[in-house]
N, CA, C and O atoms as a GROMACS GRO file, in nm:
protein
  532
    1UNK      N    1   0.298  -1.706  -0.061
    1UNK     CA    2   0.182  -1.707  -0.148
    1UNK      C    3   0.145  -1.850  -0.184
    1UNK      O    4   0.222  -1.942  -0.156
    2UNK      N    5   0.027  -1.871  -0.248
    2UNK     CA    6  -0.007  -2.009  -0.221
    2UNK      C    7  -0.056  -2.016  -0.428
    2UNK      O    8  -0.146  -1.950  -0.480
    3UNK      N    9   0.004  -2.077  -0.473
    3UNK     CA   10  -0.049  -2.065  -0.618
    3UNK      C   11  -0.097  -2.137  -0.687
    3UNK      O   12  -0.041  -2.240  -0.725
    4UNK      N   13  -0.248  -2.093  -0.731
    4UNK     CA   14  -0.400  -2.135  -0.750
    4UNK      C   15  -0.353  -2.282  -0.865
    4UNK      O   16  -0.265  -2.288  -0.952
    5UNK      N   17  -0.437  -2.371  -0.827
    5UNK     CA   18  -0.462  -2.514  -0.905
    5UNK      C   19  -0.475  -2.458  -1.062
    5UNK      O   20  -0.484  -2.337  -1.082
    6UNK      N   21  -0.474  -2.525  -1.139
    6UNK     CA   22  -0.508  -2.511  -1.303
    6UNK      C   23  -0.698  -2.472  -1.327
    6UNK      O   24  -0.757  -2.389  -1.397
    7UNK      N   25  -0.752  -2.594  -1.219
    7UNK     CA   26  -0.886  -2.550  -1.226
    7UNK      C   27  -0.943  -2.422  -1.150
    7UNK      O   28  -1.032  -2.351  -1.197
    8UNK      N   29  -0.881  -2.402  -1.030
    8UNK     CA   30  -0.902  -2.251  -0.978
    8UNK      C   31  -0.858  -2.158  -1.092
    8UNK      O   32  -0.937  -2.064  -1.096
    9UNK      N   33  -0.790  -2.151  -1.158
    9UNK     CA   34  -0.726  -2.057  -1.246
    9UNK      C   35  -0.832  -2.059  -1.384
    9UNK      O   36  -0.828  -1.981  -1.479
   10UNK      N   37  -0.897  -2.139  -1.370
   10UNK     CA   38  -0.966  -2.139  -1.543
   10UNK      C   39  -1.104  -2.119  -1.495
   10UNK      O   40  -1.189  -2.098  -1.581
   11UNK      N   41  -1.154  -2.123  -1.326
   11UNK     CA   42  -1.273  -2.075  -1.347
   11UNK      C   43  -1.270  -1.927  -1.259
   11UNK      O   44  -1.372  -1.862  -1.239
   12UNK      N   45  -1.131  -1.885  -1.208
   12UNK     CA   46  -1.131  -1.744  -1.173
   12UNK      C   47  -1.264  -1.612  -1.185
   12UNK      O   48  -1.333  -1.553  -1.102
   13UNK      N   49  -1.247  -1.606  -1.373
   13UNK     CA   50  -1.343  -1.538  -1.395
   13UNK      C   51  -1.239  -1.352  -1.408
   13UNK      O   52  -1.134  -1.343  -1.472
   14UNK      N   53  -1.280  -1.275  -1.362
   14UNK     CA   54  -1.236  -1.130  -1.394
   14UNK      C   55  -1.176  -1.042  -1.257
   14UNK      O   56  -1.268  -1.008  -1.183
   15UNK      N   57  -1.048  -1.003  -1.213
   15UNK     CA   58  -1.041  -0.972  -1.088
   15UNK      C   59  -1.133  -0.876  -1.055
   15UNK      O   60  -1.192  -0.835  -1.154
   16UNK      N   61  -1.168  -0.824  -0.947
   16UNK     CA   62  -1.213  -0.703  -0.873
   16UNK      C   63  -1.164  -0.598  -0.886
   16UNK      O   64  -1.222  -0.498  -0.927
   17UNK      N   65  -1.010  -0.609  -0.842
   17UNK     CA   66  -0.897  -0.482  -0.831
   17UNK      C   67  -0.816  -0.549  -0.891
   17UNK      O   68  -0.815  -0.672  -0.886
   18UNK      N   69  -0.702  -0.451  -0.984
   18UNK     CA   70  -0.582  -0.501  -1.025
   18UNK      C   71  -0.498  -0.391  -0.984
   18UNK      O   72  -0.513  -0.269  -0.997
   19UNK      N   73  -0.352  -0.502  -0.903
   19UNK     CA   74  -0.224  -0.418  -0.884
   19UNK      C   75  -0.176  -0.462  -0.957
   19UNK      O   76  -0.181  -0.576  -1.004
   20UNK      N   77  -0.093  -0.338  -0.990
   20UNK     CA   78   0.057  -0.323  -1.100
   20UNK      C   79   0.198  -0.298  -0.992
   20UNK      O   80   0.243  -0.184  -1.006
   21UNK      N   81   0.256  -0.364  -0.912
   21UNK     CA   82   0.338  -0.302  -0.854
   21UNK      C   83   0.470  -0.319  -0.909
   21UNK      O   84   0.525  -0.428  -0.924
   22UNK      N   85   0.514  -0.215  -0.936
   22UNK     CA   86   0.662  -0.192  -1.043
   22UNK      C   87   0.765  -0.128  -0.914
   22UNK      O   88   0.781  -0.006  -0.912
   23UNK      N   89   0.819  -0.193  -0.833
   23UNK     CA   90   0.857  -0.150  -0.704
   23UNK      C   91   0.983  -0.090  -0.751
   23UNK      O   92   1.029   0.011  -0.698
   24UNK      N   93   1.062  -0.177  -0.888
   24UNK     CA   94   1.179  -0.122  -0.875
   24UNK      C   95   1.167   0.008  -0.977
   24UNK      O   96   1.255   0.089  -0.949
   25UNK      N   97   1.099   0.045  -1.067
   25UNK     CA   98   1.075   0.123  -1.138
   25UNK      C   99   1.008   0.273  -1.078
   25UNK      O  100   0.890   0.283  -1.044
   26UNK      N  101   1.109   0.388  -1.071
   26UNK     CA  102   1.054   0.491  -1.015
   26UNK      C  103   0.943   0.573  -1.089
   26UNK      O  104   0.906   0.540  -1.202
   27UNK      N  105   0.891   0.677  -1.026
   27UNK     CA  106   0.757   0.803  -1.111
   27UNK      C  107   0.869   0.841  -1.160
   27UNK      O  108   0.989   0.825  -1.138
   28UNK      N  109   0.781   0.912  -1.252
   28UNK     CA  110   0.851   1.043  -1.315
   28UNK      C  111   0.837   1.168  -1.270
   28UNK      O  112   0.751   1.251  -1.298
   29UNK      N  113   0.952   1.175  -1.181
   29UNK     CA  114   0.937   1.307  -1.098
   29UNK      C  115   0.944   1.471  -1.235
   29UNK      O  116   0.955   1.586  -1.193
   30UNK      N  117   0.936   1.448  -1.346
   30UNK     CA  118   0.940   1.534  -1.453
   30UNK      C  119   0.800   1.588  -1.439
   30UNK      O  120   0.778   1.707  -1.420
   31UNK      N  121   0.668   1.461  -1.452
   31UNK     CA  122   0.525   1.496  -1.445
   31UNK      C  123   0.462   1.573  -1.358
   31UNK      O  124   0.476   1.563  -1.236
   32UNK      N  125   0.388   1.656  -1.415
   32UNK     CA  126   0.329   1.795  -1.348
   32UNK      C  127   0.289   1.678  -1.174
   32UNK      O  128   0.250   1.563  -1.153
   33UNK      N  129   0.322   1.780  -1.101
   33UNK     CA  130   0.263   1.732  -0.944
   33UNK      C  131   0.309   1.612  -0.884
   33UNK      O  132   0.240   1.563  -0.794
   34UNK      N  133   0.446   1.540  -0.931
   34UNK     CA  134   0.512   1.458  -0.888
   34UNK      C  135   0.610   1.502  -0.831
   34UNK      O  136   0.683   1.588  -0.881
   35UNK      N  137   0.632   1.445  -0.701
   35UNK     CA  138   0.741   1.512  -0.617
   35UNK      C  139   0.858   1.458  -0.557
   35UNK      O  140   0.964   1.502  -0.514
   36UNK      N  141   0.784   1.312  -0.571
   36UNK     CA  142   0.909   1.194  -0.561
   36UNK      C  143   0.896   1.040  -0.630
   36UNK      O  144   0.792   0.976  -0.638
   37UNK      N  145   1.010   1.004  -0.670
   37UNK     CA  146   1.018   0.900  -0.715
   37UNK      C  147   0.927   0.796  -0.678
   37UNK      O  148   0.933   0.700  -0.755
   38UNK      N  149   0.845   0.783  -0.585
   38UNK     CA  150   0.796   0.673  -0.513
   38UNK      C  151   0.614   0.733  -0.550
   38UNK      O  152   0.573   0.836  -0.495
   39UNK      N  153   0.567   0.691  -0.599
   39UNK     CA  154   0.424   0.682  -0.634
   39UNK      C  155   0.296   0.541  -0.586
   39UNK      O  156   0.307   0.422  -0.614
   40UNK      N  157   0.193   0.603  -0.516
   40UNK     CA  158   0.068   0.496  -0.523
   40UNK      C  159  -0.018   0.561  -0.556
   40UNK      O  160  -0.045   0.654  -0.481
   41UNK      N  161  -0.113   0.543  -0.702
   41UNK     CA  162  -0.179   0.558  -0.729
   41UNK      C  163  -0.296   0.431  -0.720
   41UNK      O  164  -0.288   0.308  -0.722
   42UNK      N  165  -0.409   0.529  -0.711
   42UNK     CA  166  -0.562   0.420  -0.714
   42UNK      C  167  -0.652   0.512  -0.805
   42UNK      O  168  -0.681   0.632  -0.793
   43UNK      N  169  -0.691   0.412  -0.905
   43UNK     CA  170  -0.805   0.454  -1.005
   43UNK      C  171  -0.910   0.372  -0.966
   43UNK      O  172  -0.901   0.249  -0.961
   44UNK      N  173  -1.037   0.455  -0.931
   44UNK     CA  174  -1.164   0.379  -0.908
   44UNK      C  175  -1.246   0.317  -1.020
   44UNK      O  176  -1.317   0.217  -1.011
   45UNK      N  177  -1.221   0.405  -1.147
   45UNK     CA  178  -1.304   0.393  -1.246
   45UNK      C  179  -1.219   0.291  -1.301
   45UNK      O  180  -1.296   0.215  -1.360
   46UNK      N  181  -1.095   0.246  -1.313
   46UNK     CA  182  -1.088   0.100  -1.389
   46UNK      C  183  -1.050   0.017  -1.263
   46UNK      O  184  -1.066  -0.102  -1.292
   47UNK      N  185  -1.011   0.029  -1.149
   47UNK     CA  186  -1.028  -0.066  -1.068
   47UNK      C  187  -0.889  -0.108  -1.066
   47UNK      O  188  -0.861  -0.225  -1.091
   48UNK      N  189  -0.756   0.017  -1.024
   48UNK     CA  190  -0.657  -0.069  -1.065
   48UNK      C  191  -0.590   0.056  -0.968
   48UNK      O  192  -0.642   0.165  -0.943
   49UNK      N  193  -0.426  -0.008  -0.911
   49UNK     CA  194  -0.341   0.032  -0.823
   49UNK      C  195  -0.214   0.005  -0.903
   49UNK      O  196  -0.193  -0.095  -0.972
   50UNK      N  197  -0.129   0.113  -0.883
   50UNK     CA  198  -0.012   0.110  -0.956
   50UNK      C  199   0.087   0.185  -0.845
   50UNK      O  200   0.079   0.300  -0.800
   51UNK      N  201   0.170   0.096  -0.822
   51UNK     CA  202   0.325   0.107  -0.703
   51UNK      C  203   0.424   0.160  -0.762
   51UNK      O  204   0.411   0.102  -0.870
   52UNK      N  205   0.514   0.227  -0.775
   52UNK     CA  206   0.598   0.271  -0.841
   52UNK      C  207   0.715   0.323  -0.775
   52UNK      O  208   0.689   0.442  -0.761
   53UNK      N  209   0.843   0.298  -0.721
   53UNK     CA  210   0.939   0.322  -0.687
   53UNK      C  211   0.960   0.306  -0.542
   53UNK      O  212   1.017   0.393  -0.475
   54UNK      N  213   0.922   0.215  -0.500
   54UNK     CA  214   0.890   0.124  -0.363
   54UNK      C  215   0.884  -0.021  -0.348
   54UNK      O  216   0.803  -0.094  -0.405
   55UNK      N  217   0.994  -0.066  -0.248
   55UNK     CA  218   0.994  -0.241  -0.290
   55UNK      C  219   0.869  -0.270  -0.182
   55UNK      O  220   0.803  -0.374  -0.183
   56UNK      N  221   0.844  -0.144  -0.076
   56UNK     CA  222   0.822  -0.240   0.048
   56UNK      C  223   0.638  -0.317   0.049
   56UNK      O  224   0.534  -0.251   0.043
   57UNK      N  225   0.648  -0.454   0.056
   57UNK     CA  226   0.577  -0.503  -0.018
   57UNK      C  227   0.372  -0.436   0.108
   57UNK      O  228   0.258  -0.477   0.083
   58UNK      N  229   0.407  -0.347   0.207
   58UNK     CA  230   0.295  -0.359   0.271
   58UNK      C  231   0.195  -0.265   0.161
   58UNK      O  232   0.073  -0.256   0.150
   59UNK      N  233   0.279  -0.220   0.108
   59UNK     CA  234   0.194  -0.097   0.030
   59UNK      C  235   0.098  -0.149  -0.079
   59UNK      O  236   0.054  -0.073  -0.165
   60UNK      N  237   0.067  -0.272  -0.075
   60UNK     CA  238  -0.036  -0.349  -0.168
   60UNK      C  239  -0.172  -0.359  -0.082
   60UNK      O  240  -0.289  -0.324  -0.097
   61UNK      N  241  -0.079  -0.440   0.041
   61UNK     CA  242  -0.191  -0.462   0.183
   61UNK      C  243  -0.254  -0.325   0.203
   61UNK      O  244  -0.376  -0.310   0.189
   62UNK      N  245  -0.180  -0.230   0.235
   62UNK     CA  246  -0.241  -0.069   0.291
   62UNK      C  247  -0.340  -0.034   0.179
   62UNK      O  248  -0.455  -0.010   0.216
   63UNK      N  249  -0.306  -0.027   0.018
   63UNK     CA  250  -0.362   0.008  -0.098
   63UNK      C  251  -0.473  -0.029  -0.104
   63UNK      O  252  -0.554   0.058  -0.135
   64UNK      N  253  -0.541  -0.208  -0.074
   64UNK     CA  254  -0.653  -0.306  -0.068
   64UNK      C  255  -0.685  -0.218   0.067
   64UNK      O  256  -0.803  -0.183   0.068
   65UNK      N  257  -0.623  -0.180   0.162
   65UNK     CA  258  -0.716  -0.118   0.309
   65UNK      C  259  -0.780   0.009   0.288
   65UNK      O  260  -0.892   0.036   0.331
   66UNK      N  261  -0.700   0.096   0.212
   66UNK     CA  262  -0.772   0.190   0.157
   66UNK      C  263  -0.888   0.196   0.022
   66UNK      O  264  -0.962   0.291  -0.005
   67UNK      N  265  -0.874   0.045  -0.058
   67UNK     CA  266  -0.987   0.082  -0.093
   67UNK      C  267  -1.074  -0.020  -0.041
   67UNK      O  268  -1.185  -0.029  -0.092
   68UNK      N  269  -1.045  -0.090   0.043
   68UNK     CA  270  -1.169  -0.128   0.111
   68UNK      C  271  -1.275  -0.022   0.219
   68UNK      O  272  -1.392  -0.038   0.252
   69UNK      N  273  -1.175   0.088   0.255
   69UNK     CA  274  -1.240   0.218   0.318
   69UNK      C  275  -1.325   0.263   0.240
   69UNK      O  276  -1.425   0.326   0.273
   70UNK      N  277  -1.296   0.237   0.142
   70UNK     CA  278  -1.358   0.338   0.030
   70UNK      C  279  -1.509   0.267   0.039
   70UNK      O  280  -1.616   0.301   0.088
   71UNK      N  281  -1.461   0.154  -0.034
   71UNK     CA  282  -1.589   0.074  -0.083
   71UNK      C  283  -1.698   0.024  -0.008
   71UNK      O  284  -1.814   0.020  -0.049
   72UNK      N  285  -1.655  -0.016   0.108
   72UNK     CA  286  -1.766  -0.058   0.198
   72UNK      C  287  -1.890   0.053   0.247
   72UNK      O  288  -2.010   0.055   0.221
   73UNK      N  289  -1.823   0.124   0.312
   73UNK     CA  290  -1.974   0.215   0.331
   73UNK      C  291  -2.036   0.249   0.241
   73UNK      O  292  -2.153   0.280   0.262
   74UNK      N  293  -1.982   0.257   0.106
   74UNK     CA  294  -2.102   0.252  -0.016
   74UNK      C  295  -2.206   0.123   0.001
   74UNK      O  296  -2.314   0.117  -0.059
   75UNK      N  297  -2.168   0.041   0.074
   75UNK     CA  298  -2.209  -0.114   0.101
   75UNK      C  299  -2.341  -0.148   0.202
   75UNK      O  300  -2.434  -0.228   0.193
   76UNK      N  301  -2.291  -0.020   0.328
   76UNK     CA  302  -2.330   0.004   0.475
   76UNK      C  303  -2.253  -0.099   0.545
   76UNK      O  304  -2.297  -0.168   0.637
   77UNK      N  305  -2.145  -0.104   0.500
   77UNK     CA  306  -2.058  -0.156   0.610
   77UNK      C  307  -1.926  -0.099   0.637
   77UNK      O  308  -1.894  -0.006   0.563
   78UNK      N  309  -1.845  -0.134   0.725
   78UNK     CA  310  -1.736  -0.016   0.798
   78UNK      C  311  -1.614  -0.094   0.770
   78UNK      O  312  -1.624  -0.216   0.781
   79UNK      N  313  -1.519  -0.054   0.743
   79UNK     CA  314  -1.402  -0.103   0.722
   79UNK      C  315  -1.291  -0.083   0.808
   79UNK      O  316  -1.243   0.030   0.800
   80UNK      N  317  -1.246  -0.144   0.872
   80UNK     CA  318  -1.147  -0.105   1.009
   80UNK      C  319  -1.024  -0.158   1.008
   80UNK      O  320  -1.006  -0.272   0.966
   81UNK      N  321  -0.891  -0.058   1.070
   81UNK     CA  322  -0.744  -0.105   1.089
   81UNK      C  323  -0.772  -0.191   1.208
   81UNK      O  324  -0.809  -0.111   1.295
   82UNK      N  325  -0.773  -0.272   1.241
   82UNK     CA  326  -0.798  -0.342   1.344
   82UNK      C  327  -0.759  -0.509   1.354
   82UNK      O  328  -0.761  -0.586   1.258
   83UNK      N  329  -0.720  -0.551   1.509
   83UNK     CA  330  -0.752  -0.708   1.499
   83UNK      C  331  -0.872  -0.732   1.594
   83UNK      O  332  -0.912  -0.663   1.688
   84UNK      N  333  -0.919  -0.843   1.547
   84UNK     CA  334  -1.048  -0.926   1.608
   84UNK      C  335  -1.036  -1.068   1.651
   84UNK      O  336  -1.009  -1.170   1.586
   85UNK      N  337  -1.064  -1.049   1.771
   85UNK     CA  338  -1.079  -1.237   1.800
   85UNK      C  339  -1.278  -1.283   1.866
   85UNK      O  340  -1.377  -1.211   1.880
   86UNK      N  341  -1.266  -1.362   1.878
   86UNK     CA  342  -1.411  -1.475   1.925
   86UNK      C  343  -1.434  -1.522   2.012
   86UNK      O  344  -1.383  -1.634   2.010
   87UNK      N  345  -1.513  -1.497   2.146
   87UNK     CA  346  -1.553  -1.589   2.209
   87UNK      C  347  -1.646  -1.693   2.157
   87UNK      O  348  -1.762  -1.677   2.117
   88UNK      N  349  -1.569  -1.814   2.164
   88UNK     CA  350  -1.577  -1.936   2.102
   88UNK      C  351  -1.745  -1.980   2.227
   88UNK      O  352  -1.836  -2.054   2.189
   89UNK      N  353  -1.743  -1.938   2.316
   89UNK     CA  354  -1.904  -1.954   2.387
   89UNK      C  355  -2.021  -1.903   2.350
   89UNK      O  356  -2.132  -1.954   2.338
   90UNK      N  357  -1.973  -1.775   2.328
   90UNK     CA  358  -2.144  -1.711   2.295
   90UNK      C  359  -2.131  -1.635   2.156
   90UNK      O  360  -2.215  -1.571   2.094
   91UNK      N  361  -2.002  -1.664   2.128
   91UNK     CA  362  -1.973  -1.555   1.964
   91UNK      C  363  -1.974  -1.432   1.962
   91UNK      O  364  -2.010  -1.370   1.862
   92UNK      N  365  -1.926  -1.363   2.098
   92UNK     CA  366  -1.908  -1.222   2.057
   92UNK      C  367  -1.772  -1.188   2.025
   92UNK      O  368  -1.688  -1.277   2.030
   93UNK      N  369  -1.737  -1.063   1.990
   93UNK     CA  370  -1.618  -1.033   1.913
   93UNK      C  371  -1.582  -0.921   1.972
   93UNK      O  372  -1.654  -0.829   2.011
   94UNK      N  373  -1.443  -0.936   1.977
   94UNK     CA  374  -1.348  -0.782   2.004
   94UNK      C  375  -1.314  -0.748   1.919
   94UNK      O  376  -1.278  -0.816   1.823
   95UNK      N  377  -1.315  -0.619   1.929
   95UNK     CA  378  -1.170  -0.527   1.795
   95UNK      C  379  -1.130  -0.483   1.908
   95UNK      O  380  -1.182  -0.451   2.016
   96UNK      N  381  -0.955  -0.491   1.832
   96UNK     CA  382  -0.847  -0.404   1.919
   96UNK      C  383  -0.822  -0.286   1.807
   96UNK      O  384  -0.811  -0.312   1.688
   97UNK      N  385  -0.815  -0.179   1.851
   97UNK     CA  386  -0.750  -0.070   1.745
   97UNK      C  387  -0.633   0.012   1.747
   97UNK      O  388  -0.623   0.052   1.863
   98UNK      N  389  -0.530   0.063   1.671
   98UNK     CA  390  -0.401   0.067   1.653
   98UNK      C  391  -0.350   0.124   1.563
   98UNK      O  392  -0.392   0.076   1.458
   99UNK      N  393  -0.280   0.203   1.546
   99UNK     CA  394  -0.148   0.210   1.449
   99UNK      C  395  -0.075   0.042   1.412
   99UNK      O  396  -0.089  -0.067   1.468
  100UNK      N  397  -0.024   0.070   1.334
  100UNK     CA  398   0.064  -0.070   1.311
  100UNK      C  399   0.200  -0.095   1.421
  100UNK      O  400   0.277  -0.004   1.449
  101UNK      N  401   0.210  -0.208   1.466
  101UNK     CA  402   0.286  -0.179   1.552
  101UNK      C  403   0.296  -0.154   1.723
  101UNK      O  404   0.381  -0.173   1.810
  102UNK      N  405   0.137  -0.092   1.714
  102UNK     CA  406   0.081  -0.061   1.891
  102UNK      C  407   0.042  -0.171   1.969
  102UNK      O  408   0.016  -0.139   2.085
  103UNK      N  409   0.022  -0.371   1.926
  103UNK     CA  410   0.006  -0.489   1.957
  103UNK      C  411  -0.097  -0.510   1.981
  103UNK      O  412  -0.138  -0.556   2.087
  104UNK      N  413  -0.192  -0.465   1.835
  104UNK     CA  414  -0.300  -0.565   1.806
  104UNK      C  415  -0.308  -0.704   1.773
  104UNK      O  416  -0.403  -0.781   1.790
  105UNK      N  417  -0.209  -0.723   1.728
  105UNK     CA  418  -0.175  -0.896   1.704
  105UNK      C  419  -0.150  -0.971   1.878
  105UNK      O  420  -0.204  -1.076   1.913
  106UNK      N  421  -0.082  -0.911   1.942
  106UNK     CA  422  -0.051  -0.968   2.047
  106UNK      C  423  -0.189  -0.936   2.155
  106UNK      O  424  -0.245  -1.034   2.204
  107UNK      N  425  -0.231  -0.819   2.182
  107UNK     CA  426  -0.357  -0.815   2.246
  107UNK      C  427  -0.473  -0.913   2.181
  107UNK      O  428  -0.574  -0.916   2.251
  108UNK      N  429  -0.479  -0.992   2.063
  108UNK     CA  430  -0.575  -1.041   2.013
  108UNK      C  431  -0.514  -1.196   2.025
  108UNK      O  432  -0.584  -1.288   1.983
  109UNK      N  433  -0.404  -1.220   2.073
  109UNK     CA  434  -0.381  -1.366   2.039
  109UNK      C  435  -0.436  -1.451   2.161
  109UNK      O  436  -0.377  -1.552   2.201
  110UNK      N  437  -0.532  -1.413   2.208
  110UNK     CA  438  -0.568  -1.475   2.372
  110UNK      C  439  -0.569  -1.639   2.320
  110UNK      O  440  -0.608  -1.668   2.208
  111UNK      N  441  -0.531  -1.718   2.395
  111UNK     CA  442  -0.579  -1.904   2.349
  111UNK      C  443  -0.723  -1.891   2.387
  111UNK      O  444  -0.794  -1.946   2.303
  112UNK      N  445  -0.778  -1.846   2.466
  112UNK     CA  446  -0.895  -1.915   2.524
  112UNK      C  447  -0.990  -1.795   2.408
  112UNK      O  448  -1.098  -1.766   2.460
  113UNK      N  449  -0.970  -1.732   2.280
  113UNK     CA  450  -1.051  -1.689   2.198
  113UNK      C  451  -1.032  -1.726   2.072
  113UNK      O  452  -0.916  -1.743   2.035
  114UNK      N  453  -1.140  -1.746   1.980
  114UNK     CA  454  -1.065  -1.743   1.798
  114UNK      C  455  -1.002  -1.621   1.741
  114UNK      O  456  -1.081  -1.527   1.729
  115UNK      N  457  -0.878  -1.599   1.702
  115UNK     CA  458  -0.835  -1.533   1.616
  115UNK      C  459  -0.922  -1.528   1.484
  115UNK      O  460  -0.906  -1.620   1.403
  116UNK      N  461  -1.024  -1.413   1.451
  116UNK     CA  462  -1.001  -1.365   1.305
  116UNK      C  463  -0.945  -1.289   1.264
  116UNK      O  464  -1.008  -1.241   1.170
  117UNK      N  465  -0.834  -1.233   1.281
  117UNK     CA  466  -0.740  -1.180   1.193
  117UNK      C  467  -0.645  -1.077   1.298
  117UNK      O  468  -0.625  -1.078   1.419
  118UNK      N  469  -0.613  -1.014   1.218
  118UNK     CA  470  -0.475  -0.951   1.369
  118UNK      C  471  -0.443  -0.824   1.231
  118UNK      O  472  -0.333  -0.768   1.233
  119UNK      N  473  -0.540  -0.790   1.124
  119UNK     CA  474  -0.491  -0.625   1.032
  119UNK      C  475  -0.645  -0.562   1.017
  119UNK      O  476  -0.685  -0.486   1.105
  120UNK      N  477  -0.694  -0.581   0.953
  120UNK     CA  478  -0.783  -0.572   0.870
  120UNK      C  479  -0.942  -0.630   0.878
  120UNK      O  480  -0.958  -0.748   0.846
  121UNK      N  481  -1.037  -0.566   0.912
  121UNK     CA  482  -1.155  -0.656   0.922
  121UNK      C  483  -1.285  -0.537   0.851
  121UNK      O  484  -1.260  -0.420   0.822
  122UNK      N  485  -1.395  -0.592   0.839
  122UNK     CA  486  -1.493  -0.495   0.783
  122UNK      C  487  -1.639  -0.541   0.890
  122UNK      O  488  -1.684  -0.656   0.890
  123UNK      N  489  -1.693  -0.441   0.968
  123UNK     CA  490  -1.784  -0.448   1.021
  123UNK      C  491  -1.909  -0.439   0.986
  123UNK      O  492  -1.922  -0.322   0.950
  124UNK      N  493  -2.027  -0.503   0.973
  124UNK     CA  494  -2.132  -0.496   0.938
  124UNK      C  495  -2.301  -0.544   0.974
  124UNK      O  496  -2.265  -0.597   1.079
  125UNK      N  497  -2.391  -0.559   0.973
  125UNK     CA  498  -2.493  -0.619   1.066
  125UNK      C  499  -2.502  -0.753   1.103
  125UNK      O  500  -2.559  -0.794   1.204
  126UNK      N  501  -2.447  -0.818   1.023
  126UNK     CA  502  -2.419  -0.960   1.109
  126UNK      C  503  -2.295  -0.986   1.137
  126UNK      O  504  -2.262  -1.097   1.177
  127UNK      N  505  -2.226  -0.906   1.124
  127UNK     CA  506  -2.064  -0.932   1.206
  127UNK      C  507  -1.945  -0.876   1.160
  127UNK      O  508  -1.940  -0.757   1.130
  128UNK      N  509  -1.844  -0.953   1.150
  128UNK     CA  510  -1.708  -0.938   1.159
  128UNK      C  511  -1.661  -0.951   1.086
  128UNK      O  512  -1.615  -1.055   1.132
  129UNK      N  513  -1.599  -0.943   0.959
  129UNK     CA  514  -1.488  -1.068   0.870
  129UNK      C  515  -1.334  -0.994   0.823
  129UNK      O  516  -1.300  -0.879   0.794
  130UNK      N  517  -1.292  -1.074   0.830
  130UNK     CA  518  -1.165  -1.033   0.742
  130UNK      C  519  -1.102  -1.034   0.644
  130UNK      O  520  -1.070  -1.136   0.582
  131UNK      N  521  -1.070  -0.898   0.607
  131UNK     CA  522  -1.055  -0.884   0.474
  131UNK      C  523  -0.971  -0.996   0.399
  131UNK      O  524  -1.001  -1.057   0.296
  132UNK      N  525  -0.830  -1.007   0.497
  132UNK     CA  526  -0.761  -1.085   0.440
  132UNK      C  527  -0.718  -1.253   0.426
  132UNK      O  528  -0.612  -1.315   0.425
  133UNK      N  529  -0.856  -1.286   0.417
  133UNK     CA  530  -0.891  -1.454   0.452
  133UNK      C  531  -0.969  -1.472   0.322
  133UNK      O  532  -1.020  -1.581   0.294
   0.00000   0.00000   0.00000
């Protein structure tokens, strides 16, 4: 992680989404419709994700992928598991698509293209970007 200057930090402003991830702290499998210790919840209406009895840290990344599913086509744009690279000549773009694991990172690492990203990207009328940049 890379952690923000004093002046990045004072003109931040209000997050977007807030995670709570309490990885070592389990649910309460007592509460009506809880079935295991391990909980992800997402509230749209305050804008907040809460982890609960899970260290493994992708479940923040997946949490931001799912609500970027969410949010974008409210947007008109598409949100995709995917990697993307660039022909650096004329600027067109690939997506590779995948499960995690199936070598979208490696099908996308060509030298002779730009890497934008190798998880996560959101498609839309002028292009490509990635979420996690």
């Amino acid at each position: 992680l890379i952690k923000p200057t004093e002046e990045e930090l004072a003109t931040f402003g209000e997050p977007d989404f807030t995670i709570y991830n309490a990885g070592l702290f389990p649910a309460n499998r007592a509460v009506s419709g809880m079935s295991s210790s391990t909980s992800v919840s997402l509230h749209f209406g305050r804008n907040e994700m809460v982890i609960l009895g899970t260290q493994y840290a992708g479940e923040m990344k997946k949490g931001i992928l799912t609500v970027m599913m969410y949010l974008m086509p409210k947007r008109g744009m598409l949100c995709l598991h995917s990697s993307a690279n660039e022909n650096p000549e004329d600027g067109s773009t690939t997506l590779f698509f995948g499960l995690s694991g199936t070598g979208k990172t490696t099908l996308s690492a060509d030298p002779k293209r730009l890497l934008l990203g190798d998880d996560e990207h959101v498609w839309h009328d002028d292009g490509v970007f990635n979420i996690e940049s």
